[in-house]
C-alpha positions as CSV (number, residue, x, y, z in Angstrom):
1,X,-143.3,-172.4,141.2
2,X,-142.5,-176.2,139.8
3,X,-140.6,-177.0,136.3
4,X,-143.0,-178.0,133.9
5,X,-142.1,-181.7,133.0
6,X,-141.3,-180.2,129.5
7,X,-138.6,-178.0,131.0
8,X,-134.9,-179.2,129.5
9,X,-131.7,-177.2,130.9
10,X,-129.6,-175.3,128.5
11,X,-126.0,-174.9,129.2
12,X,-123.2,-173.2,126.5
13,X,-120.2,-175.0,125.3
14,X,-117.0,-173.0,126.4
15,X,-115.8,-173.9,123.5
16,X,-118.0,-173.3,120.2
17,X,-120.7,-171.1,122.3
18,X,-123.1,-173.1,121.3
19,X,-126.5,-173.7,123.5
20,X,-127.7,-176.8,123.8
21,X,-129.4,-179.2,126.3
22,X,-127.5,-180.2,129.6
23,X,-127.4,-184.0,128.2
24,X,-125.9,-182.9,125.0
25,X,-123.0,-181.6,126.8
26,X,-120.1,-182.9,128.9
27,X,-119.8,-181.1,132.3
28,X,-116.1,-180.9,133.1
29,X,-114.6,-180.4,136.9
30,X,-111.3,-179.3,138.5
31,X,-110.4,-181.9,140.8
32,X,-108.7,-181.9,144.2
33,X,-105.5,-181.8,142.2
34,X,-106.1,-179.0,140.1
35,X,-106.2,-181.3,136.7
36,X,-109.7,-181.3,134.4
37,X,-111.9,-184.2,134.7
38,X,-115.3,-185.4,133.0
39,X,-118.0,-185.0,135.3
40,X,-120.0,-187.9,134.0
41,X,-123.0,-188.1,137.2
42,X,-123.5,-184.0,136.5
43,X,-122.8,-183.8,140.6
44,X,-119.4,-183.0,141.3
45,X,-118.3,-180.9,143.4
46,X,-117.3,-177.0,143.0
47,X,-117.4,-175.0,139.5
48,X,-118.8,-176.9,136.2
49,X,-118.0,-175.8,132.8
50,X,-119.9,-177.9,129.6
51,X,-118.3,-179.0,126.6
52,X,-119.3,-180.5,123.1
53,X,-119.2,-184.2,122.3
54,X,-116.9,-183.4,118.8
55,X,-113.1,-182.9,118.1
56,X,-113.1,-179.4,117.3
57,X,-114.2,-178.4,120.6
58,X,-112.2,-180.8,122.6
59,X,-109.3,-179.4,121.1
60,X,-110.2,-175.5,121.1
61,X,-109.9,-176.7,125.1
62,X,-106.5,-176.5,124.9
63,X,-105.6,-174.5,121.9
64,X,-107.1,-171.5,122.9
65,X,-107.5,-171.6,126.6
66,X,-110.6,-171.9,127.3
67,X,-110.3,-173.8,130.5
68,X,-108.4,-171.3,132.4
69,X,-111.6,-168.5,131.7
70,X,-114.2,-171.2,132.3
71,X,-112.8,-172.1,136.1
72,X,-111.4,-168.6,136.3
73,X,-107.9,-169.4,137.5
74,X,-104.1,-167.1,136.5
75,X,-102.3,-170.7,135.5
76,X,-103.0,-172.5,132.5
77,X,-105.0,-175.5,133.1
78,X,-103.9,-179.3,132.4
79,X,-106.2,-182.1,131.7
80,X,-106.2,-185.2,133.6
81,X,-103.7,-187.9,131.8
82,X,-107.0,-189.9,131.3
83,X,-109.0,-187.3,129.7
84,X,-108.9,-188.3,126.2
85,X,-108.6,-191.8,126.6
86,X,-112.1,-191.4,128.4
87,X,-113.3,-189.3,125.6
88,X,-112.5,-192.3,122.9
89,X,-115.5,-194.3,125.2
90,X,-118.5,-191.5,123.6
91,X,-118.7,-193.3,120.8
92,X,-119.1,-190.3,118.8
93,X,-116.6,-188.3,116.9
94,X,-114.1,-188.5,119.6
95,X,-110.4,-189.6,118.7
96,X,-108.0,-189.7,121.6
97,X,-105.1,-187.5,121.0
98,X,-101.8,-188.9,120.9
């Protein structure tokens, strides 16, 4: 059985629990290091977890843990050194984080 050319994926925010469509999302990745990246070509490598495109979320990320259950791991999770500086480039409700 084919997809329907209507067919749009749904994925849930790790955050917020909200469900929206795959391109409303950013999919994050653990890299080789172990350090949280944005997935930006939706192709990387290993386990995926999606996040909102707004502050509140991006920060719940590391308030509240949320990385750690997402990619299943013991340690607390760090994100890249990069991460929000990327983020500022959505042109959206992004701020980086100082």
């Amino acid at each position: 059985m084919g997809r329907s050319k209507g067919h749009i994926p749904v994925r849930t925010c790790i955050s917020c629990g909200a469900k929206r469509g795959k391109k409303e999302l950013v999919r994050l990745i653990m890299d080789a290091r172990g350090l949280i990246v944005r997935d930006d070509r939706g192709k990387g490598r290993g386990r995926g977890a999606y996040v909102c495109r707004n502050n509140l979320c991006l920060e719940k990320l590391e308030k509240e843990n949320r990385l750690k259950r997402a990619f299943r791991k013991e340690r607390p999770l760090s994100l890249h050194s990069e991460f929000w500086e990327e983020m500022s480039g959505w042109g959206g409700t992004i701020k980086m984080k100082s």
